[in-house]
MARPA-470039 format. One line per 8 residues: their letters; for each residue x, y, z of C-alpha. Coordinates in steps of 0.2 Angstrom, whole numbers, plus 2048, in hexadecimal, padded with zeros to 3 digits. Each point is the difference from the previous one (the first is absolute). Last residue first. Layout:
BEGIN
a) X/Y/Z  ...;
END
This chain:
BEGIN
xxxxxxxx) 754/8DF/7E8  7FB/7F0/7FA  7EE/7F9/7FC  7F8/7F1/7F8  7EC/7FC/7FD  7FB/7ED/7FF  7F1/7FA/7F6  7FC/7ED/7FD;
xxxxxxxx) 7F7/7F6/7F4  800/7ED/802  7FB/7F3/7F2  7FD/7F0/807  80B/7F8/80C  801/7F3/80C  7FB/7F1/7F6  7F9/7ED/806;
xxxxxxxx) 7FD/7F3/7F1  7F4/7F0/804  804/7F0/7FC  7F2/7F2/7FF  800/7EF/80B  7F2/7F4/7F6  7F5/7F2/80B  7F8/80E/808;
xxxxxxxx) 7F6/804/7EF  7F5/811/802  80C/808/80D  811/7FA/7FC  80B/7FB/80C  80D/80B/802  813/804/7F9  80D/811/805;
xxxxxxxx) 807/80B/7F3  80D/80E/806  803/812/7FC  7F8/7FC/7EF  802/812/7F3  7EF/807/7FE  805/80E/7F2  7F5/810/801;
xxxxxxxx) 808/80A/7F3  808/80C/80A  808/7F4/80C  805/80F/80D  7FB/810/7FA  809/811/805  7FC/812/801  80E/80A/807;
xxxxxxxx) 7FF/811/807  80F/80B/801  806/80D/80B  80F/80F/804  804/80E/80C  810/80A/802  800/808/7EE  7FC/813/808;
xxxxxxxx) 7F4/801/7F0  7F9/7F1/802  806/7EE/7FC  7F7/7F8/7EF  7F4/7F1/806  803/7F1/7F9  7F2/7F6/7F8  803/7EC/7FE;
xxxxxxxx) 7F9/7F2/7F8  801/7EF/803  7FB/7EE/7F8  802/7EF/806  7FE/7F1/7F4  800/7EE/806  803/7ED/7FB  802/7EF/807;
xxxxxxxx) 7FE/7F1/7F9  7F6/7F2/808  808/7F8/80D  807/7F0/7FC  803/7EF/803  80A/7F3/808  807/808/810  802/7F1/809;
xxxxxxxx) 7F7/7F2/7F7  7EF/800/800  7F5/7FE/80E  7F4/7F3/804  7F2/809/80B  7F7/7F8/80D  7ED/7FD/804  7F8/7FB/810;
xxxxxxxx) 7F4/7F1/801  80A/7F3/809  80E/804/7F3  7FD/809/7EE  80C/804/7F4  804/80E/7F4  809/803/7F0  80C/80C/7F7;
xxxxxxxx) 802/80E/80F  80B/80E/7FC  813/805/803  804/80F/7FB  80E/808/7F5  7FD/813/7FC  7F8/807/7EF  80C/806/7F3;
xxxxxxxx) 803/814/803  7FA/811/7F5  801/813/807  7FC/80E/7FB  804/810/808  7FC/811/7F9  804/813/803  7F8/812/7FC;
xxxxxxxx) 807/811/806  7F9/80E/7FD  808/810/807  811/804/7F6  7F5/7F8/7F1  7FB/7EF/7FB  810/7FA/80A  7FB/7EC/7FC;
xxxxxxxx) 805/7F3/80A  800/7ED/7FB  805/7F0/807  7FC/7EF/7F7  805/7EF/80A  801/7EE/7FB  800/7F0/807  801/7EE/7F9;
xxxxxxxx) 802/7EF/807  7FA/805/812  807/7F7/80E  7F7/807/80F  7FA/7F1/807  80F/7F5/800  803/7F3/7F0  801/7ED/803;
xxxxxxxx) 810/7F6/7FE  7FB/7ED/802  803/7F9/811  7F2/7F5/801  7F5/813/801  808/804/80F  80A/7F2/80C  810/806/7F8;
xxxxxxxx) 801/812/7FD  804/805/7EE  7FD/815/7FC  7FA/808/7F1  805/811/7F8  7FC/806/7EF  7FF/811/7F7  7FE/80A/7F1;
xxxxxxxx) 800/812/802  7FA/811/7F8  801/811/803  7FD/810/7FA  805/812/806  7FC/811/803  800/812/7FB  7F4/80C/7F0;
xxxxxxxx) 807/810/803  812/7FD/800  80E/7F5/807  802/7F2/808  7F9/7F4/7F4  801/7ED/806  7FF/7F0/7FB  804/7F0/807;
xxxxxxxx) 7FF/7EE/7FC  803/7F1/80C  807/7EE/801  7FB/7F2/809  806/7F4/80E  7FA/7F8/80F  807/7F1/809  7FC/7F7/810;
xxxxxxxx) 807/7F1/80C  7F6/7F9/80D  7FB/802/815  7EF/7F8/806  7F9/80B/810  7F2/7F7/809  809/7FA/80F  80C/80E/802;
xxxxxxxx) 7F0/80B/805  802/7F3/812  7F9/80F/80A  7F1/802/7F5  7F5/812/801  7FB/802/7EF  80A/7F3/7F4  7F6/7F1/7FE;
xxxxxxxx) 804/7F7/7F0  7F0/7F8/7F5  80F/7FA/7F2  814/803/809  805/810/7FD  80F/808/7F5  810/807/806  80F/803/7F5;
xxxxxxxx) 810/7FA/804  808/803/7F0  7FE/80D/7F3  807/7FF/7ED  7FD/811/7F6  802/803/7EF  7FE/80F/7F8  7FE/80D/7EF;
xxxxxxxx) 802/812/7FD  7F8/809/7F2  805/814/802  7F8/810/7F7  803/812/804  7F8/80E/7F4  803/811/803  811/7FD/802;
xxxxxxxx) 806/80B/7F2  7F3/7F5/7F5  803/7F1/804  809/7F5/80F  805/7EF/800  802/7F1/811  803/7EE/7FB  7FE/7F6/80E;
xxxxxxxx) 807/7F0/80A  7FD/7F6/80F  805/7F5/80D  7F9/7FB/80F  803/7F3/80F  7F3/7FE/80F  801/7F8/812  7F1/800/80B;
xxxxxxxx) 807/7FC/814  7FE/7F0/807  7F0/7FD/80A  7FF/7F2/80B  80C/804/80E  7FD/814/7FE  803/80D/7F1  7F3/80E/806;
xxxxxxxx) 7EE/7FF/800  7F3/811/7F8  7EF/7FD/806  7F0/807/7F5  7F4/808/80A  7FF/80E/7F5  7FC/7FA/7EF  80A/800/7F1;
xxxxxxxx) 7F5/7FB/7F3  804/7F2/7F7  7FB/7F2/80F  80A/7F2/807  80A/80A/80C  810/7FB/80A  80C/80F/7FE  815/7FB/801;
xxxxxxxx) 80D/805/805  813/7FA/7FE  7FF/807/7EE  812/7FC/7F4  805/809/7F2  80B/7FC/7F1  802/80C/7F1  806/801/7EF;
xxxxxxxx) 800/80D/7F5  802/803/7EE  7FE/813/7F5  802/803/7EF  801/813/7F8  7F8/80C/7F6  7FE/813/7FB  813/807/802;
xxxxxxxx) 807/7EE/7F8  801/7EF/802  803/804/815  802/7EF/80A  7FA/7FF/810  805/7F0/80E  7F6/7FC/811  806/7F3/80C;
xxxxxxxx) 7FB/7FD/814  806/7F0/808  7F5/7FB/80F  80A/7F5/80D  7F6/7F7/80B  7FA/801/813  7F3/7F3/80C  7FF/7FD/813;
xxxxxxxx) 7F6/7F9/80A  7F9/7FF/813  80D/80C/809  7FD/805/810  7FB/813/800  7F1/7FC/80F  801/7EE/803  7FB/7F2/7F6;
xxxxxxxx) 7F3/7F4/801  800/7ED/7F8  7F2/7F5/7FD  7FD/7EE/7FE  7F5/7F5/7F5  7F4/80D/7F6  7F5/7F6/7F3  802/805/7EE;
xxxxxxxx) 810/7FD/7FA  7FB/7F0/7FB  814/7F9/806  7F7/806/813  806/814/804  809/80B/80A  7F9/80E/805  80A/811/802;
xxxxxxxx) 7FD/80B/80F  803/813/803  80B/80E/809  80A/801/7F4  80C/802/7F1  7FD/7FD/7EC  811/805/7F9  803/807/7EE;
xxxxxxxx) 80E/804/7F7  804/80A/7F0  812/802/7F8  7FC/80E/7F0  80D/7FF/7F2  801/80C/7F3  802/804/7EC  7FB/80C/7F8;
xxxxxxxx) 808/802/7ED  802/80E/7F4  802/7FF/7EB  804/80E/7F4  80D/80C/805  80A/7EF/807  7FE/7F9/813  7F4/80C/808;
xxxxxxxx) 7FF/7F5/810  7F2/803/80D  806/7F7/811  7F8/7F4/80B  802/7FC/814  7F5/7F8/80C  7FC/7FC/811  7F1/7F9/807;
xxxxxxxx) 7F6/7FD/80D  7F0/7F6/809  7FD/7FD/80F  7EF/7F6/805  7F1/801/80D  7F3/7F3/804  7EE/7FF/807  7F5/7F0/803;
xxxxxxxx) 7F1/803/7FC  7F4/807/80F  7EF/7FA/804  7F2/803/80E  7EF/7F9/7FB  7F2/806/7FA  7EF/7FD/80A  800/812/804;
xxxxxxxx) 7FC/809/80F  80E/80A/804  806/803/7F0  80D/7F1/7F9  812/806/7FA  806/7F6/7F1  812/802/7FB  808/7FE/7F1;
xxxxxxxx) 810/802/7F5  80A/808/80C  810/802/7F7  810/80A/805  80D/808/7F2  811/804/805  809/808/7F1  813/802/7FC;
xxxxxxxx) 809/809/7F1  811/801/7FA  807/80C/7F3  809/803/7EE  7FE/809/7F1  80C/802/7F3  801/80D/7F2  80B/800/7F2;
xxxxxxxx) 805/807/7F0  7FE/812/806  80D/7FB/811  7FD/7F8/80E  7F0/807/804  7FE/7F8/811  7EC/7FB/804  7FF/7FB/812;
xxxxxxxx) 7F0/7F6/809  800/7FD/814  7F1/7F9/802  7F5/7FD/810  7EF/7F7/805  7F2/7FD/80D  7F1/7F6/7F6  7EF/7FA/805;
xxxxxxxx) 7F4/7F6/7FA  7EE/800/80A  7F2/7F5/804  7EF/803/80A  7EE/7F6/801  7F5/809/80A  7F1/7F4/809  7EC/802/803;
xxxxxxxx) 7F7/7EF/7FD  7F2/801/80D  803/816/801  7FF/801/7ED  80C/80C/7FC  80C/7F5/7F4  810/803/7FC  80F/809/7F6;
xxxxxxxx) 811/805/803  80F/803/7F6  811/807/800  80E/805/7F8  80F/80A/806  80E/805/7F8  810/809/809  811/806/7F6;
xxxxxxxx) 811/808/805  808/803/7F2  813/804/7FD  804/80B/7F0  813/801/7F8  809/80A/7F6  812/7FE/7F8  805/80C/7F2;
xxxxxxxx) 800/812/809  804/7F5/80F  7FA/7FA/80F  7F0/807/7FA  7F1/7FD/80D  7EF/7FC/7FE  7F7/7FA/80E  7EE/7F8/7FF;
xxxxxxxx) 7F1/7FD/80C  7F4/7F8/7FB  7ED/7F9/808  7F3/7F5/7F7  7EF/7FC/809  7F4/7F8/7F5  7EE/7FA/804  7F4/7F5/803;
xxxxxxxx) 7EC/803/808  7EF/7F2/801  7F1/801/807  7F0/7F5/7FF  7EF/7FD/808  7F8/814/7FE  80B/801/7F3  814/805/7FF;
xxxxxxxx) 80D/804/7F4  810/80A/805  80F/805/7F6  80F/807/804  810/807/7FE  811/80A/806  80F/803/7F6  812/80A/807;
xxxxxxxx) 80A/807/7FB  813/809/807  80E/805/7F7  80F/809/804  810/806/7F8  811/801/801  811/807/7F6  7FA/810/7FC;
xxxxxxxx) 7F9/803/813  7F0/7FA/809  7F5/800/7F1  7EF/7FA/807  7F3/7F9/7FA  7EF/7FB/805  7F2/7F4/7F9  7ED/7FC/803;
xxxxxxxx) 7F4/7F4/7F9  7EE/7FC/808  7F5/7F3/7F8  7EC/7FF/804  7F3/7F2/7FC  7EE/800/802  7F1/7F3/802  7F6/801/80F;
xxxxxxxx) 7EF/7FC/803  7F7/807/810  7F2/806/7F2  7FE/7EF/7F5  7F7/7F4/80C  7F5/80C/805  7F9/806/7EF  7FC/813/7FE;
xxxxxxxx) 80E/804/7F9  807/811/804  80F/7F7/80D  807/7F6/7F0  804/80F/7F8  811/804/80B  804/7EF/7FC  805/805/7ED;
xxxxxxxx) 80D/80B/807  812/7FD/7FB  80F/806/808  80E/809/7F8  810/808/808  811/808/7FD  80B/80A/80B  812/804/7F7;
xxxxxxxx) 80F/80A/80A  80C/80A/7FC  814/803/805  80F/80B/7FB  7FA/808/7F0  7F5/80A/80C  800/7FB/80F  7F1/7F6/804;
xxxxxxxx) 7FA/801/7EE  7ED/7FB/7FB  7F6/7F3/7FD  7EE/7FD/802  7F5/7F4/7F7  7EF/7FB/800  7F5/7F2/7FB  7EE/7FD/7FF;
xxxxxxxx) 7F7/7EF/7FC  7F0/7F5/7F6  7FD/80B/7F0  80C/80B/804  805/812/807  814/805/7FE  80E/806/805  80F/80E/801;
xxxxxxxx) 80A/80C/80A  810/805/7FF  80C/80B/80B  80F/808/7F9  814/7F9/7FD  801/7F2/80A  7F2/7F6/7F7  7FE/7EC/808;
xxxxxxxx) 80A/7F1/7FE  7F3/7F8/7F5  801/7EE/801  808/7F3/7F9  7F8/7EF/7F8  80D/7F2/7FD  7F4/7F0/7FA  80E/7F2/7FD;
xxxxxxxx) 7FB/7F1/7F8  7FC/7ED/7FE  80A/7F7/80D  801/809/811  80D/803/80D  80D/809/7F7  804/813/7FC  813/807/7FF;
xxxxxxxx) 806/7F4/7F3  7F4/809/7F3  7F2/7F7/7FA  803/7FC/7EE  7EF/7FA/7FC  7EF/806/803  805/811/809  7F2/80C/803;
xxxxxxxx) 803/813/805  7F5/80C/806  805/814/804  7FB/80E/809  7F2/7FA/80A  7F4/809/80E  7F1/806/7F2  800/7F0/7FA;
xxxxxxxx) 7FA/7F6/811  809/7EF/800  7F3/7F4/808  7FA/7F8/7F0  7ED/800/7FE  7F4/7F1/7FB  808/7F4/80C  7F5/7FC/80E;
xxxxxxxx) 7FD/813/800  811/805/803  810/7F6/7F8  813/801/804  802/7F1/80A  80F/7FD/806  80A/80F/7FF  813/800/7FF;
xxxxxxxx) 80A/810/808  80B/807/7F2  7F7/811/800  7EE/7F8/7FA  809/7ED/7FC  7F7/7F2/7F8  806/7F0/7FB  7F8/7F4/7F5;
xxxxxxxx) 7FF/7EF/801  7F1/800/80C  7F6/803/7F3  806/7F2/7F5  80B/7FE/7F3  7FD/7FD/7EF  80A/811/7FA  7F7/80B/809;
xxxxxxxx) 7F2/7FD/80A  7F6/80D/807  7F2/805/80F  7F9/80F/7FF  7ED/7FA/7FC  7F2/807/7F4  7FF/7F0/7F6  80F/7F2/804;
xxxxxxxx) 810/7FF/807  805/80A/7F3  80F/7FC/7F4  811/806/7FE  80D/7FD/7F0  7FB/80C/7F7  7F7/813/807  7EE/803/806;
xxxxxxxx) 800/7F7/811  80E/80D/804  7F1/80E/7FB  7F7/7F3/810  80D/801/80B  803/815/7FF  7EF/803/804  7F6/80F/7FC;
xxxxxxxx) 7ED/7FD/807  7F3/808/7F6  7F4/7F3/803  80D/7F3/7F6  80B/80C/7F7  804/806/7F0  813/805/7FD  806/812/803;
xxxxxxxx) 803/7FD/811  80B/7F2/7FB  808/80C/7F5  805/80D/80F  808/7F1/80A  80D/7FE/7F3  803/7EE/7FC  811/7F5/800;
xxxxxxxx) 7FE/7EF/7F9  80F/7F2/801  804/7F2/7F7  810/806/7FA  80A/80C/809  811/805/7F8  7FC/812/7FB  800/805/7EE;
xxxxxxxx) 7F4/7F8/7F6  7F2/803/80A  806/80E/807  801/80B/7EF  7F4/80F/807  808/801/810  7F1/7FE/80E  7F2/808/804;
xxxxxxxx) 7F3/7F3/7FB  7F2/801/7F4  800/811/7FD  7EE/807/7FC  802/80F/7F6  7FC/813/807  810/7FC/80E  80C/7FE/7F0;
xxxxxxxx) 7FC/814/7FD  803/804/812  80E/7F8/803  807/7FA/811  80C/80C/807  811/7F4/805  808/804/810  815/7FE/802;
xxxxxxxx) 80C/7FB/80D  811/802/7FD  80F/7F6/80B  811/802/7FB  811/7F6/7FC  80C/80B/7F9  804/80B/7F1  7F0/7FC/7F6;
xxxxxxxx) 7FB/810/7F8  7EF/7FE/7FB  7F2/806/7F4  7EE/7FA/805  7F1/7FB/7F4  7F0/7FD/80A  7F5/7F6/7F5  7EF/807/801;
xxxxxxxx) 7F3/7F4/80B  7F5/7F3/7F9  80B/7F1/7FD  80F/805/80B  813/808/7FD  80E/806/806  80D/803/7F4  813/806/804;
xxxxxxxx) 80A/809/7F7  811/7FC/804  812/809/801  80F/7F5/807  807/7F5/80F  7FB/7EC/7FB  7F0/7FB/805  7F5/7F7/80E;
xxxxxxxx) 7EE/805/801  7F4/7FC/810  7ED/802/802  7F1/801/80B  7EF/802/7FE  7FC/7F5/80E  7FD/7F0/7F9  80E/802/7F5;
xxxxxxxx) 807/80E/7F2  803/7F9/7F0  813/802/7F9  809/803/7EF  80E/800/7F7  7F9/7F8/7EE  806/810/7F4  80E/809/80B;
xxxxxxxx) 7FF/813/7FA  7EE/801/805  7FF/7F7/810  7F2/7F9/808  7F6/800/810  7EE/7F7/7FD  7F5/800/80D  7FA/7EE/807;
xxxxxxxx) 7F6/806/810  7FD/812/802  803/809/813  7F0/80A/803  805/812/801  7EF/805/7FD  7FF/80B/7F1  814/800/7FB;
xxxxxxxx) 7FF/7ED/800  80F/7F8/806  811/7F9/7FA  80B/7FD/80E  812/801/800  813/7F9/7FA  80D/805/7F5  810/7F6/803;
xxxxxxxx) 813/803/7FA  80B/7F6/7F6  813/803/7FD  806/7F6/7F1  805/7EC/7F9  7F8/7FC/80E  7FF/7EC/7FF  7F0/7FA/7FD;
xxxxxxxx) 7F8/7F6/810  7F1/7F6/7F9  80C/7F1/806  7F9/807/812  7EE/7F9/7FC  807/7EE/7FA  80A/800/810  7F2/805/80C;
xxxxxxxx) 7F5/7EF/7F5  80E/7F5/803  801/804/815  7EC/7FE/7FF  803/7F0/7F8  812/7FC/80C  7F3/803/810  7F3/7F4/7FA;
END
């Protein structure tokens, strides 16, 4: 282990050219001159030196090594005027610089803000980047921007299923992908049983979705990388903004501290449909209560020019309850990060991260009254550097530790119920990292990434393990453990490799290969992610999910840029994976390792991409063609079957229209093969009930799925002082009245009881909404 790591330092240090002349480094922040928000992946260039160049990093950060001499250098953003700046470079120096956005690209819908050739030019394959201000743009269900559901829209991901936030990407399941709001994971990022994404738009700066190519610095899940930011909040004046909806309100404040020293951001919405429930008439419907509300809220601080402070936090929830029933869950997520500069070429960020989520639901009824609770928990560190060896390389390095505790369930009886107590057997875990990777620019035409991430995982006490009979089914003996005694203990190697080669200025190849392990892992057996789902760690009886994947892509630009288009292709080999054993019982078991089956699964596919960045008329088409299937022995006689949200063929059509500097119209349609389900094929009848006979798993189909949203939208021109601006948007979901299945289920047939008939359920019809948007 020690002599790979040791290999991979040397490889890293070989990138050491010999200084044939003095060099000197420039290094800053570049930030926008309206807010002073720090701008992820700007480009710094320089004009005399054709190739030299650097993105700044999570923070808006940069650093430039060159040889003593005159320079012009190039700043530069998608959206914003290129900021051209002359320089005498005598010795190393630090310039910070603020980009004006531009007015005349602000009258077109941008699609991202970004460098106009980064598809070709960066290394990152697999990956989307979105602009918070086009998802707004987008059609939404009941008014509702959400950045899930415009990802939903893109290749290579697919939805959890009509109206819901959950995804797959890549034929991975939901529990596959991670999610980070300010590096701290999020378990369940879904409101409303699913049909709203918890990331409040009006609070983010930037979302980014790796598919493949994960950097070295992320791990713990298979499938993908959701990296969502948030805003850091205006330092330079106070801003208001928000908006009325069909079903919520939001508002956002943010303002400097000091100014260009510190600000803050405060950003809510709640929703109110419950607030109509006490004007019915109708008992059973009045003391209902059906809401959900999200609070995001952000500081920084700039302590000195070589430190600075962060501080965010995310707080959520929703609550359902009836006369009979209730039921709340919710996030908690906590940062607190320190930049500092060692360096005007090395700098580093350490983390200090908290998640919380948590569920509980139960029944009023005073004979069978009882609460039924569950959390995950996570305390965690990193140490991350990024050193900026010289323009040819950049390396990355840094060690990360998380302790995560697990109460997967506990029933508490009332006071006079029949119910009785219940507790699961809780468990904690350590898991860390430590990795290193470097970005090499080889020749003038091809670069290669290539890392190293070392991942361990220990599942630690108090708790019991079961020992079982050969059956694995009847518990023989049991072990306990003591608090932080160690029960078991996994880790792996996980090779990271990524390679670009440039044909020319408009197109260039890309390759990765990545390898990932997941030591956690959500039992659920429905599509939609529901809240009283339980996530379990890697234990005696669970291995952890293992997956290996490779892919390639052809990336061309048109137009001066105005068209990008890319066709990329994959493989993906996943071991480990979890299945469940026919009729399993998952809710509430403490022996779930009895009905978990664990197989082999692949997924591959290729998708199509489109885009036009630039003008009136903006948006993009995709299309991809897709497969994944798993093998676990003892399901369907061990014969590959496909998972529930394989979908052959799915395909996407974005469009937004600047109809004039007021009007703006947009459209979403979207097209997908129906999901795998298994049905019944027969019935059978004993002492005079009836039985289904079931397919094999997942032997049929869905029917297709299909919808067209529509939006338009009237911006209101500022006043005369220009401090005040709004905007209405009309939007309707399913436009033409599609009844897309949620789900099909089989009953006897009324007029023949001998037949069993299938009857279609549908959420959706067509759904207008209304919202009205403000900022000041």
């Amino acid at each position: 282990m020690q002599k790979l790591l040791s290999s991979l330092l040397l490889l890293c240090l070989f990138a050491l050219p010999a200084l044939a002349q003095e060099k000197v480094t420039l290094s800053g922040y570049v930030k926008d001159k309206s807010s002073g928000e720090g701008l992820i992946g700007a480009s710094v260039s320089v004009q005399e030196l054709p190739g030299v160049g650097v993105g700044t990093n999570e923070y808006g950060f940069y650093s430039l090594t060159l040889p003593k001499g005159n320079y012009t250098l190039l700043y530069t953003y998608l959206g914003y005027i290129t900021l051209s700046k002359p320089l005498q470079l005598t010795a190393s120096q630090k310039l910070d610089v603020e980009l004006a956005q531009n007015a005349t690209a602000l009258k077109e819908v941008e699609i991202t803000t970004r460098k106009e050739d980064e598809n070709v030019r960066s290394m990152e394959m697999s990956t989307l980047k979105m602009q918070v201000a086009d998802i707004k743009s987008m059609p939404a269900l009941l008014g509702e921007v959400d950045i899930v559901k415009a990802i939903q829209m893109t290749p290579g991901v697919q939805t959890a299923g009509e109206g819901t936030s959950g995804f797959y990407v890549r034929g991975g399941g939901v529990d596959q992908n991670l999610i980070l709001l300010d590096e701290a994971p999020v378990y369940n990022a879904s409101h409303l049983m699913g049909f709203f994404s918890v990331f409040n738009a009006d609070a983010i700066k930037d979302v980014q979705l790796y598919k493949g190519g994960i950097p070295a610095q992320h791990g713990g899940r298979l499938s993908s990388l959701l990296d969502i930011r948030m805003k850091e909040g205006n330092n330079k004046k106070l801003a208001v903004s928000g908006g009325i909806g069909t079903i919520s309100s939001r508002l956002t404040v943010e303002a400097p501290i000091v100014e260009d020293k510190s600000s803050f951001i405060l950003s809510g919405r709640r929703t109110y449909a419950d607030m109509f429930f006490g004007l019915s008439s109708d008992e059973n419907i009045k003391d209902n209560k059906l809401y959900f509300y999200d609070l995001n809220t952000k500081l920084n601080y700039t302590l000195d020019e070589k430190n600075r402070l962060f501080v965010s936090g995310y707080f959520g929830r929703d609550m359902a309850a009836t006369n009979d029933f209730k039921m709340n869950w919710g996030n908690a997520t906590a940062t607190v990060r320190w930049n500092h500069l060692f360096s005007d070429r090395l700098f580093s960020n350490t983390t200090f991260i908290f998640s919380d989520f948590d569920y509980a639901l139960g029944s009023k009824e005073k004979a069978s009254e009882f609460t039924w609770k569950s959390h995950i928990i996570d305390y965690g560190i990193k140490n991350d550097y990024t050193y900026f060896l010289n323009p040819k390389n950049q390396l990355r390095f840094g060690v990360q530790a998380t302790y995560h505790n697990f109460m997967p369930a506990e029933v508490v009886p009332g006071p006079e119920s029949y119910v009785t107590n219940l507790k699961l057997n809780s468990t904690s875990a350590l898991e860390a990292a430590v990795y290193l990777s470097n970005e090499h620019q080889l020749t003038d035409r091809l670069t290669v990434d290539y890392g190293l991430r070392l991942s361990s995982f220990t599942n630690v006490g108090p708790g019991k393990v079961y020992k079982y009979d050969e059956a694995f089914e009847t518990p023989i003996d049991t072990v306990a453990y003591g608090r932080f005694e160690k029960i078991k203990s996994y880790g792996g190697l996980e090779p990271r490799l990524s390679a670009k080669y440039d044909l020319n200025d408009r197109s260039s190849i890309k390759a990765s290969y990545n390898r990932t392990l997941q030591y956690l892992h959500l039992v659920s057996n429905t599509t939609s992610s529901m809240p009283f789902d339980v996530w379990i760690p890697s234990s005696t009886y669970v291995k952890p999910q293992l997956a290996d994947q490779v892919a390639a892509g052809y990336f061309r630009n048109f137009a001066d840029n105005t068209y990008e288009a890319s066709v990329e292709v994959y493989y993906k080999w996943m071991d480990n994976q979890i299945d469940y054993k026919d009729y399993a019982e998952i809710f509430l078991n403490e022996r779930l390792e009895t009905q978990l089956l664990r197989g082999t699964g692949e997924a591959y596919g290729a998708e199509f991409y489109l885009r036009k960045q630039k003008g009136l008329l903006t948006g993009w088409l995709s299309y991809t063609l897709s497969k994944t299937e798993r093998t676990v022995p003892g399901i369907n006689n061990d014969n590959p079957y496909p998972l529930r949200y394989d979908r052959r063929h799915s395909g996407n059509i974005v469009l937004a229209y600047q109809f004039s500097p007021s009007i703006n119209f947009g459209a979403n349609w979207t097209y997908a093969t129906g999901g795998a389900i298994t049905m019944p094929v027969g019935r059978y009848e004993y002492n005079g009930k009836t039985y289904p006979v079931y397919s094999e798993r997942n032997g049929y189909r869905l029917p297709n799925y299909h919808r067209l949203d529509l939006s338009a939208t009237y911006e209101k021109p500022k006043n005369e002082f220009k401090k005040y601006s709004g905007s209405w948007t009309l939007s309707l979901y399913n436009a033409y009245n599609r009844k897309n299945a949620f789900s099909i289920y089989f009953r006897e047939n009324e007029d023949d009881k001998t037949k069993t008939e299938a009857v279609k359920t549908y959420l959706f019809g067509i759904i207008p909404s209304l919202s009205y948007n403000f900022n000041f």
